[in-house]
PyMOL Python script that loads the backbone (N, CA, C, O; Angstrom):
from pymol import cmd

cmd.read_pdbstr("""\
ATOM      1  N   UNK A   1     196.501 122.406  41.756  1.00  0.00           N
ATOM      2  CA  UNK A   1     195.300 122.202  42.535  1.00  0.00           C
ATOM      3  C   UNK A   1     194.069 122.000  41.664  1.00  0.00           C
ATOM      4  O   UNK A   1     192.975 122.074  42.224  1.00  0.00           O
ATOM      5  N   UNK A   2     194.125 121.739  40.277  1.00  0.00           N
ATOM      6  CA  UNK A   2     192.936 121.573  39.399  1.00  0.00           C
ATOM      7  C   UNK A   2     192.543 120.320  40.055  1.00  0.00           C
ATOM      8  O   UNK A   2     193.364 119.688  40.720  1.00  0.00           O
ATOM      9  N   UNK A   3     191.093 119.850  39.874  1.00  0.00           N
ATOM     10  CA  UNK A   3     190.589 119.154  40.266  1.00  0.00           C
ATOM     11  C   UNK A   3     191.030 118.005  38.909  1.00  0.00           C
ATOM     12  O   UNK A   3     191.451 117.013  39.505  1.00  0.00           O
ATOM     13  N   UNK A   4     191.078 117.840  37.993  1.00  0.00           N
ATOM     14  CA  UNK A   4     191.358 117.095  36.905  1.00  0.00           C
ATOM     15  C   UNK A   4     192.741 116.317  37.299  1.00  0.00           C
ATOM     16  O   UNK A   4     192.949 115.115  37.136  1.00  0.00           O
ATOM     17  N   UNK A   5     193.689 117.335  37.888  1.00  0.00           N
ATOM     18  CA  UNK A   5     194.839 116.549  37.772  1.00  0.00           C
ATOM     19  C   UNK A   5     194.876 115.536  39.656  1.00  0.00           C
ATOM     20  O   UNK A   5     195.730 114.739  40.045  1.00  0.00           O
ATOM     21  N   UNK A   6     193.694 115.997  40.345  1.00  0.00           N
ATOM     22  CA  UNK A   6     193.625 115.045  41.509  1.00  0.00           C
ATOM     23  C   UNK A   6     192.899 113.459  40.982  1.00  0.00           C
ATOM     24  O   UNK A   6     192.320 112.912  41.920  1.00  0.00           O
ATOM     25  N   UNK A   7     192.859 112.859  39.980  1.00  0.00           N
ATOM     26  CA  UNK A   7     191.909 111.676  39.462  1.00  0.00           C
ATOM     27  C   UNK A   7     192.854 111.271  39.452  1.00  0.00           C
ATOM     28  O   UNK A   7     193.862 111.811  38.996  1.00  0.00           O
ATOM     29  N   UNK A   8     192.737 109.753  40.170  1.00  0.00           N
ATOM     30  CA  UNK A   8     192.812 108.373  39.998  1.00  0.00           C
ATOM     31  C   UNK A   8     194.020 108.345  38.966  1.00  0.00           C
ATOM     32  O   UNK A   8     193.595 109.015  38.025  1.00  0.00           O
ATOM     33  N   UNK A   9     195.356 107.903  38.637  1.00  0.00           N
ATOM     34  CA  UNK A   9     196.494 107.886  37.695  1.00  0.00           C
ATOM     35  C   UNK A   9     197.564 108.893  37.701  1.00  0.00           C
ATOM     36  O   UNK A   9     198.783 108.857  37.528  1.00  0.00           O
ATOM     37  N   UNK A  10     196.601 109.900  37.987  1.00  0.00           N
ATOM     38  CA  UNK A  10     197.731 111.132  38.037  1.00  0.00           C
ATOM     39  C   UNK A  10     198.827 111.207  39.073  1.00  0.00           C
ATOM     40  O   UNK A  10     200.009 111.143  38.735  1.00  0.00           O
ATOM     41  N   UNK A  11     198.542 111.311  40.028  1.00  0.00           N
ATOM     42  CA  UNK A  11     200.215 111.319  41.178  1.00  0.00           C
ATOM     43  C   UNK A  11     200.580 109.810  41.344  1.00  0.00           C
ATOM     44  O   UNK A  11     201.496 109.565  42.128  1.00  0.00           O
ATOM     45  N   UNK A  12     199.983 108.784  40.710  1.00  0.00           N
ATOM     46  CA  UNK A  12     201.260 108.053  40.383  1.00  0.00           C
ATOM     47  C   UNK A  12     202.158 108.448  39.399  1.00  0.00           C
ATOM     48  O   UNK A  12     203.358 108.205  39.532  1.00  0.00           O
ATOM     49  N   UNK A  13     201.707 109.043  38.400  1.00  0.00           N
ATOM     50  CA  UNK A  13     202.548 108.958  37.291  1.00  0.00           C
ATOM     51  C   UNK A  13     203.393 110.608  37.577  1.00  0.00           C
ATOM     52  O   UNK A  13     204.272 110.900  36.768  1.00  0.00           O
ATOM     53  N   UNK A  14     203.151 111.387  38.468  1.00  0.00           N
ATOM     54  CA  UNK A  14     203.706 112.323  39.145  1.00  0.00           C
ATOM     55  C   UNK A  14     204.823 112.182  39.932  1.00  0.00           C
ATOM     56  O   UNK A  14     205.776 112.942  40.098  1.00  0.00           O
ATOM     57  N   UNK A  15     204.487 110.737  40.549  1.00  0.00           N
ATOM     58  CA  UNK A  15     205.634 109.970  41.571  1.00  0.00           C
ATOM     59  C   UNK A  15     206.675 109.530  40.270  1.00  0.00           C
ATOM     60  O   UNK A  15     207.844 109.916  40.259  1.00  0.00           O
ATOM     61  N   UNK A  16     206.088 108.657  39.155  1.00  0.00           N
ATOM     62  CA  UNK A  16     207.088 108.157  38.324  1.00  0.00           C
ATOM     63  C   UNK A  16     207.979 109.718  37.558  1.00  0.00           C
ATOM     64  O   UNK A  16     209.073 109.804  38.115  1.00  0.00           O
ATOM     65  N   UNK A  17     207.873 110.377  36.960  1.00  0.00           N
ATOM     66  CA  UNK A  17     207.849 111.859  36.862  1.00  0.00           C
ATOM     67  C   UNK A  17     209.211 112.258  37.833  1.00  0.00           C
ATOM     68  O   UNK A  17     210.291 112.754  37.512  1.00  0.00           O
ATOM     69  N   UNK A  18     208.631 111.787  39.261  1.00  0.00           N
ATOM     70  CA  UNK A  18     209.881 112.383  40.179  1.00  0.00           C
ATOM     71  C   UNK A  18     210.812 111.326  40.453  1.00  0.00           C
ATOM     72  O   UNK A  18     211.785 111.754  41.073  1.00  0.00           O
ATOM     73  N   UNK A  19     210.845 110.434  40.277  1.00  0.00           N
ATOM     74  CA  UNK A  19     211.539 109.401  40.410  1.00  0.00           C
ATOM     75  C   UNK A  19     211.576 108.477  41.539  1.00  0.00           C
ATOM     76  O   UNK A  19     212.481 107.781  42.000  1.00  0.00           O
ATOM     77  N   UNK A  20     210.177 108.677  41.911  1.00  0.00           N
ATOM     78  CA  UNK A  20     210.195 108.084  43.055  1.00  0.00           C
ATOM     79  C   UNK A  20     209.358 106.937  42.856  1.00  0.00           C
ATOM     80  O   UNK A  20     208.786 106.555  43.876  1.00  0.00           O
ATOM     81  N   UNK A  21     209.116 106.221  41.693  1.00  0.00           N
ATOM     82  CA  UNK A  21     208.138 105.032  41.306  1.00  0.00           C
ATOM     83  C   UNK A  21     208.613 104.771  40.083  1.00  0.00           C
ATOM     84  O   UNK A  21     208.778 105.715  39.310  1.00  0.00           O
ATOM     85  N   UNK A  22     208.975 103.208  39.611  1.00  0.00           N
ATOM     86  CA  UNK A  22     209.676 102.976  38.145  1.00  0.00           C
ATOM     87  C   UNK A  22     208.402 102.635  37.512  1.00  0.00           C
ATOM     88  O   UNK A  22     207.283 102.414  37.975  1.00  0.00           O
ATOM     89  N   UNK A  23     208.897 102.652  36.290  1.00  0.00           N
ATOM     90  CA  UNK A  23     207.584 102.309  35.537  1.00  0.00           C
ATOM     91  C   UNK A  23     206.994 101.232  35.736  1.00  0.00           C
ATOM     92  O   UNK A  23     205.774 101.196  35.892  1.00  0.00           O
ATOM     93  N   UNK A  24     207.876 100.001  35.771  1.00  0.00           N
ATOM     94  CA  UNK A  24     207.341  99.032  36.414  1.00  0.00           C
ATOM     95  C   UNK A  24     206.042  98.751  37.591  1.00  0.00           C
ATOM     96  O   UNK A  24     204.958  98.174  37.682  1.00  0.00           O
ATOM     97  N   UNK A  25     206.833  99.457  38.258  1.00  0.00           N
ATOM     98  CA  UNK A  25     205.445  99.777  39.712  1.00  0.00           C
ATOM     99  C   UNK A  25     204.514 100.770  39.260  1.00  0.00           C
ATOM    100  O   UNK A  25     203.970 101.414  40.158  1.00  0.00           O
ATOM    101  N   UNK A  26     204.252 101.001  38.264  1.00  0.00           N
ATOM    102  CA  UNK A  26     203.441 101.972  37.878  1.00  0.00           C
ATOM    103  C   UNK A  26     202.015 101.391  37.554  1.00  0.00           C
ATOM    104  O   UNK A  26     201.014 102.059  37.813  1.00  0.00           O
ATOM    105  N   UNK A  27     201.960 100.593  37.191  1.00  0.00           N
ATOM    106  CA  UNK A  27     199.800  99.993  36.971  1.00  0.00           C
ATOM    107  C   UNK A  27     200.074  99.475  38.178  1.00  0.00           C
ATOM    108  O   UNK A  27     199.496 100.308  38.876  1.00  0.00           O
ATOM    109  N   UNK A  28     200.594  98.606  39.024  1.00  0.00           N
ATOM    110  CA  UNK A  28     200.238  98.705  40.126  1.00  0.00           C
ATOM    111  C   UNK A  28     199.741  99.209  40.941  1.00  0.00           C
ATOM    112  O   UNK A  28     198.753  98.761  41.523  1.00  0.00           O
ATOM    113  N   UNK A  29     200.314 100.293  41.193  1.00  0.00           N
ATOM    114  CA  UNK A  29     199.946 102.170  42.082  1.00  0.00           C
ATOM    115  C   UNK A  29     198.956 102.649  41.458  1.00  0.00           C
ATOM    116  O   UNK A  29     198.357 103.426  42.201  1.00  0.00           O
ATOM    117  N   UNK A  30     198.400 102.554  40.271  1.00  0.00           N
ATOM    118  CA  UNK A  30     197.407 103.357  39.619  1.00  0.00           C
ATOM    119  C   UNK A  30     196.058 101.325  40.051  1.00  0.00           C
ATOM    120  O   UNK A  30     195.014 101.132  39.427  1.00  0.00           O
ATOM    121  N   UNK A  31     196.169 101.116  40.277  1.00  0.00           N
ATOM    122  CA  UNK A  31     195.338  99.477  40.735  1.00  0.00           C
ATOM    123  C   UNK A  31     195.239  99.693  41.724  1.00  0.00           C
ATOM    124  O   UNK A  31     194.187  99.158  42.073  1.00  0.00           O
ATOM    125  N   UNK A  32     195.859 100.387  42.874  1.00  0.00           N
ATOM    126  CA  UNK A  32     195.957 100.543  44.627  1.00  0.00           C
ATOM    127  C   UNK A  32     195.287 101.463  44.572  1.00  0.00           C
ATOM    128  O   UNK A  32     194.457 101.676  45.456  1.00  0.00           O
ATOM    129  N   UNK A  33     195.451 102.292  43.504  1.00  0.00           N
ATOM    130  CA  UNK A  33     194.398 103.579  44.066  1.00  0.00           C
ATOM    131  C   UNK A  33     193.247 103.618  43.177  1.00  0.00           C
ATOM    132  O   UNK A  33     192.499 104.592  43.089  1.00  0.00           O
ATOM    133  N   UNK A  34     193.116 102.489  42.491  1.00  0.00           N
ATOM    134  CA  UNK A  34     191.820 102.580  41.947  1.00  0.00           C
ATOM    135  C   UNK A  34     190.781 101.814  42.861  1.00  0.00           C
ATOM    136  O   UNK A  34     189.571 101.912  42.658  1.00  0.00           O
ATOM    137  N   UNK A  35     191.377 100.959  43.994  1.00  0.00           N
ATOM    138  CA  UNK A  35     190.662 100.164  44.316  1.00  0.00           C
ATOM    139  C   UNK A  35     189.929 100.943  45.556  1.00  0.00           C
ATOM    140  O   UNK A  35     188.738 101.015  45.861  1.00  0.00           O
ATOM    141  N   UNK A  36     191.570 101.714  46.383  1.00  0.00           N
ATOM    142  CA  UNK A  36     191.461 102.383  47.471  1.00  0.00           C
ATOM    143  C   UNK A  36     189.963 103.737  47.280  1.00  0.00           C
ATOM    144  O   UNK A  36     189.284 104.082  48.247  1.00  0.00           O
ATOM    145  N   UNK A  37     189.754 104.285  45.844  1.00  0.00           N
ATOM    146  CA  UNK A  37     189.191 105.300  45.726  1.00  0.00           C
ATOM    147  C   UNK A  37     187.477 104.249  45.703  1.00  0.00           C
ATOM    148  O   UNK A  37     186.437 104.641  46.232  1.00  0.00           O
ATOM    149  N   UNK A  38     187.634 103.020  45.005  1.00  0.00           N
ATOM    150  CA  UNK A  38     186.368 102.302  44.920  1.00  0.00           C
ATOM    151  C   UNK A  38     186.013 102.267  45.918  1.00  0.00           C
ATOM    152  O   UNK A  38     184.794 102.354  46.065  1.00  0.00           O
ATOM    153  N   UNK A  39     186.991 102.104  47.278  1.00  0.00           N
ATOM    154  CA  UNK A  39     186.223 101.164  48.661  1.00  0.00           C
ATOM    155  C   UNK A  39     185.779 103.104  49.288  1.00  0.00           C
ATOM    156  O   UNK A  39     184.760 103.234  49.967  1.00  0.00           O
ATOM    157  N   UNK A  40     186.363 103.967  49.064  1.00  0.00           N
ATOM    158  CA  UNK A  40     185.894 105.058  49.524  1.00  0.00           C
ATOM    159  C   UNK A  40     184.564 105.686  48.775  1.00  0.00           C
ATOM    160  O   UNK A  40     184.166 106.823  49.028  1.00  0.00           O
ATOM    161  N   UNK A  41     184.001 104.914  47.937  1.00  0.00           N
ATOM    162  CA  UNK A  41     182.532 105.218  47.094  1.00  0.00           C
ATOM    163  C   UNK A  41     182.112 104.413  47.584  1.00  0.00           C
ATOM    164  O   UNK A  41     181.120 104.811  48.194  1.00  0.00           O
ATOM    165  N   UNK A  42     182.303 103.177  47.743  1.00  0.00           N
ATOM    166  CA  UNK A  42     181.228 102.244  48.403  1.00  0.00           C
ATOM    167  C   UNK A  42     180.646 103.094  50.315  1.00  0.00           C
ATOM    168  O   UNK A  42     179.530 103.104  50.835  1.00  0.00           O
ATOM    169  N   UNK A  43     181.697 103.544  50.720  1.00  0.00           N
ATOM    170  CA  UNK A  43     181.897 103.974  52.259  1.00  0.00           C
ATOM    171  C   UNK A  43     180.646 104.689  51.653  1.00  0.00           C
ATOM    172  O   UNK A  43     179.552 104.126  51.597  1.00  0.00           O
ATOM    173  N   UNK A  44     180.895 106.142  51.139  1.00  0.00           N
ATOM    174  CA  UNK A  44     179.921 107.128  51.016  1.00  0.00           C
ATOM    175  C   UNK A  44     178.270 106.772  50.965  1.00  0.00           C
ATOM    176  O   UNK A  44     177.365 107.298  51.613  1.00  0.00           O
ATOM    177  N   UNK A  45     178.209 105.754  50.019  1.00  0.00           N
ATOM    178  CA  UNK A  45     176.846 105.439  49.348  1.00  0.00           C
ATOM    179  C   UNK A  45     176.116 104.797  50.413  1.00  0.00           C
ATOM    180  O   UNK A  45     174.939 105.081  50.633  1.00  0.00           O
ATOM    181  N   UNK A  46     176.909 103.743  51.243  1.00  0.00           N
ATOM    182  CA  UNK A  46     175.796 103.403  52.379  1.00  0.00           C
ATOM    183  C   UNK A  46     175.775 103.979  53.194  1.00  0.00           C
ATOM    184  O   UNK A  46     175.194 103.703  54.243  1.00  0.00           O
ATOM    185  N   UNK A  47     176.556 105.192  52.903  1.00  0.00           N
ATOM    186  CA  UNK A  47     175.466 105.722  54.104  1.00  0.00           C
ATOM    187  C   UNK A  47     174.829 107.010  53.710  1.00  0.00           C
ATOM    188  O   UNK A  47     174.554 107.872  54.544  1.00  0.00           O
ATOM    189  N   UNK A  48     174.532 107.171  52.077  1.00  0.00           N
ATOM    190  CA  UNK A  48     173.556 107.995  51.840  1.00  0.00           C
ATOM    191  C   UNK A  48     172.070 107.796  51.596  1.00  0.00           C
ATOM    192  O   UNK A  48     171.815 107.027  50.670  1.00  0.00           O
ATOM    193  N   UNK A  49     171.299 108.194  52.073  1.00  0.00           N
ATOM    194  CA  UNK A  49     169.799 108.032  52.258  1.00  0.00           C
ATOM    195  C   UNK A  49     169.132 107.640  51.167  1.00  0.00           C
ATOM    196  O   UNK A  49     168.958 108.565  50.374  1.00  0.00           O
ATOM    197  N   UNK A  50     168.764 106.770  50.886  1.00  0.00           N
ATOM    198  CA  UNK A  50     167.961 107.052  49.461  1.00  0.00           C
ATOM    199  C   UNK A  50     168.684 106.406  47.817  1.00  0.00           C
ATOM    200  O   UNK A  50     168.140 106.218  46.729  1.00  0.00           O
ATOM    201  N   UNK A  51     170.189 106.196  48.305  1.00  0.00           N
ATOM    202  CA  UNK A  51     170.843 105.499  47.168  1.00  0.00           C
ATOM    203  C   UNK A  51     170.494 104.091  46.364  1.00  0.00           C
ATOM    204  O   UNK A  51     170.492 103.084  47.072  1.00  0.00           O
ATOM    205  N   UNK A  52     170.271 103.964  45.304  1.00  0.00           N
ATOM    206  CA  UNK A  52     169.927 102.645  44.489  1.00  0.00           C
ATOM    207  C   UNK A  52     171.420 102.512  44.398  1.00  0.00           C
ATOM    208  O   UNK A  52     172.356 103.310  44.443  1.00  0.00           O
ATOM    209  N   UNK A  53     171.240 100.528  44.176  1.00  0.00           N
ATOM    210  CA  UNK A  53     172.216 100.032  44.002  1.00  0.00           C
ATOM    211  C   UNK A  53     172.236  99.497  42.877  1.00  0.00           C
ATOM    212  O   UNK A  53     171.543  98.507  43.113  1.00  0.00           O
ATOM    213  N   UNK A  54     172.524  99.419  41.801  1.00  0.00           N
ATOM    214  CA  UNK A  54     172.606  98.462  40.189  1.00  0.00           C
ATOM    215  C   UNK A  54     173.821  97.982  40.277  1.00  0.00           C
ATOM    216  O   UNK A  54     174.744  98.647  40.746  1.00  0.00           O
ATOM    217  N   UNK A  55     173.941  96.907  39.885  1.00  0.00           N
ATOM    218  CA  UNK A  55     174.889  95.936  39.325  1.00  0.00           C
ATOM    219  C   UNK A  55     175.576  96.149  38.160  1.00  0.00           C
ATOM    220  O   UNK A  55     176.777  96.147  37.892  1.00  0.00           O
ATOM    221  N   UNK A  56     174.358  96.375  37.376  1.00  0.00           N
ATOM    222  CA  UNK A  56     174.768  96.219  36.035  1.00  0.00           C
ATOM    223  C   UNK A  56     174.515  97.045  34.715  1.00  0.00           C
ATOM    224  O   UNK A  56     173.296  96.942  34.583  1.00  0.00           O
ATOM    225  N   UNK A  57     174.829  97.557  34.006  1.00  0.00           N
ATOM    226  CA  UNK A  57     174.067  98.472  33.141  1.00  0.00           C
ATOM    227  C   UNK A  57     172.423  98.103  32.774  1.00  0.00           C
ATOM    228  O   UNK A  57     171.459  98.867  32.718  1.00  0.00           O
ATOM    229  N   UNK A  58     172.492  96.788  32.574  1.00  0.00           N
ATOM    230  CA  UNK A  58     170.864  95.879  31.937  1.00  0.00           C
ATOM    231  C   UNK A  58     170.434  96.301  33.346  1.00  0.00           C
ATOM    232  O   UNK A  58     169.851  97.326  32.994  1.00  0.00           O
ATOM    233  N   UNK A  59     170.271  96.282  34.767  1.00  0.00           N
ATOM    234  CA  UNK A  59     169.776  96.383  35.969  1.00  0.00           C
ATOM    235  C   UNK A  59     169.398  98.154  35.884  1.00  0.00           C
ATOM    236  O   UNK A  59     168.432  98.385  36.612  1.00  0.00           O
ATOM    237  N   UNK A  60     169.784  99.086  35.369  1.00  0.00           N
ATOM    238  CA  UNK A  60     169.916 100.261  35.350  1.00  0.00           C
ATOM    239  C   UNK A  60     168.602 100.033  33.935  1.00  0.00           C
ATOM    240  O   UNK A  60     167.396 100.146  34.154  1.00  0.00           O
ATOM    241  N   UNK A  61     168.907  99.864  33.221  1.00  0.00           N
ATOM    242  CA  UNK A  61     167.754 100.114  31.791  1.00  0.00           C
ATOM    243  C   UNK A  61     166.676  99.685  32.340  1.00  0.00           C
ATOM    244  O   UNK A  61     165.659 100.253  31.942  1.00  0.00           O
ATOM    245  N   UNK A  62     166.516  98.764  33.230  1.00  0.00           N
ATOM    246  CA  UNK A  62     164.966  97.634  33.551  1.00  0.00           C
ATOM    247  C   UNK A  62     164.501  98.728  34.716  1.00  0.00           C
ATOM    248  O   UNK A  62     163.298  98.789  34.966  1.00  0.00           O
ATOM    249  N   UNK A  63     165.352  99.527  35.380  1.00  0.00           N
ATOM    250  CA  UNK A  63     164.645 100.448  36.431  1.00  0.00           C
ATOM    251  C   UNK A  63     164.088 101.454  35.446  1.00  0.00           C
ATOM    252  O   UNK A  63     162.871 101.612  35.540  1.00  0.00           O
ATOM    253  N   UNK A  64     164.695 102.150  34.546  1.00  0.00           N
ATOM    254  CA  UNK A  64     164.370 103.550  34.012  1.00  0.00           C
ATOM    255  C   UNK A  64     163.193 103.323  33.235  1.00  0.00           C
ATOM    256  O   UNK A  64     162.400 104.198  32.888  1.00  0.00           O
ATOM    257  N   UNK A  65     163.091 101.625  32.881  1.00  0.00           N
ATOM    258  CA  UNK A  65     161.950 101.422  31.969  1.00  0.00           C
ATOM    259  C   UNK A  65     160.686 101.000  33.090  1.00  0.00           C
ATOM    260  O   UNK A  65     159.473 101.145  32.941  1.00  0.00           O
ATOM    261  N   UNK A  66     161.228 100.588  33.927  1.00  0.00           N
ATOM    262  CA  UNK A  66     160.004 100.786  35.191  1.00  0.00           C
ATOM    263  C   UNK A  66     159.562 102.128  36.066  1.00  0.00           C
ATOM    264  O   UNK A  66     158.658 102.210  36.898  1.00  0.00           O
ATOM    265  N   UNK A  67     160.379 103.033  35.666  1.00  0.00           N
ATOM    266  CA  UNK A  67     159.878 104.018  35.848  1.00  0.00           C
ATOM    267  C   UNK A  67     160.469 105.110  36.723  1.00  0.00           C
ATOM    268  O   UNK A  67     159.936 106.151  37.109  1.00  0.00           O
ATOM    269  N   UNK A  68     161.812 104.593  36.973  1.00  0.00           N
ATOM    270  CA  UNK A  68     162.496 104.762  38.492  1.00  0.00           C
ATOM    271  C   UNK A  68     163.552 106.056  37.380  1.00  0.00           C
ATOM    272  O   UNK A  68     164.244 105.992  36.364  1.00  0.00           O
ATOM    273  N   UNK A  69     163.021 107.321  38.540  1.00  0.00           N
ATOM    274  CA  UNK A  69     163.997 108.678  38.320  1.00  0.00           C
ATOM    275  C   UNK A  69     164.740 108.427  39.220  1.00  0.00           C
ATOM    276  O   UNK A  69     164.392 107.641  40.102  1.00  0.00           O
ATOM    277  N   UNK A  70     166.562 109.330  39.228  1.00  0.00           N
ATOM    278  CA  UNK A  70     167.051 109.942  40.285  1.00  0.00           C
ATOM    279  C   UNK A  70     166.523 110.962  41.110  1.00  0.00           C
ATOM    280  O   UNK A  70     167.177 111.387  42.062  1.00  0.00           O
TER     281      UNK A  70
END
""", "prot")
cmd.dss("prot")
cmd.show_as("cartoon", "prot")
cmd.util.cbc("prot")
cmd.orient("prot")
């Protein structure tokens, strides 16, 4: 139940481990749930109050140098 071993890679490679995923299917499953965990951060953020959106790291430096805190 550590929170470390619930991230993104781990129970696929838990499934491969039990034999229930070959290695083969293995970046796959760790790609399904990287994407599945992305579209569940995007869910959260619109609809938190107040969230900035950056693109890009350079989009992130040009705010902090304009002045913009979290």
């Amino acid at each position: 139940h550590l929170a470390a071993l619930q991230a993104v890679g781990y129970a696929e490679v838990a499934r491969l481990l039990d034999g229930q995923l070959s290695a083969a299917e293995l970046p796959a499953a760790i790609v399904r749930s990287t994407r599945q965990y992305a579209r569940r951060q995007r869910t959260w953020f619109r609809k938190e109050p107040g969230a900035v959106r950056l693109a890009t790291a350079d989009e992130l430096t040009r705010a902090i140098d304009a002045g913009w805190r979290p």
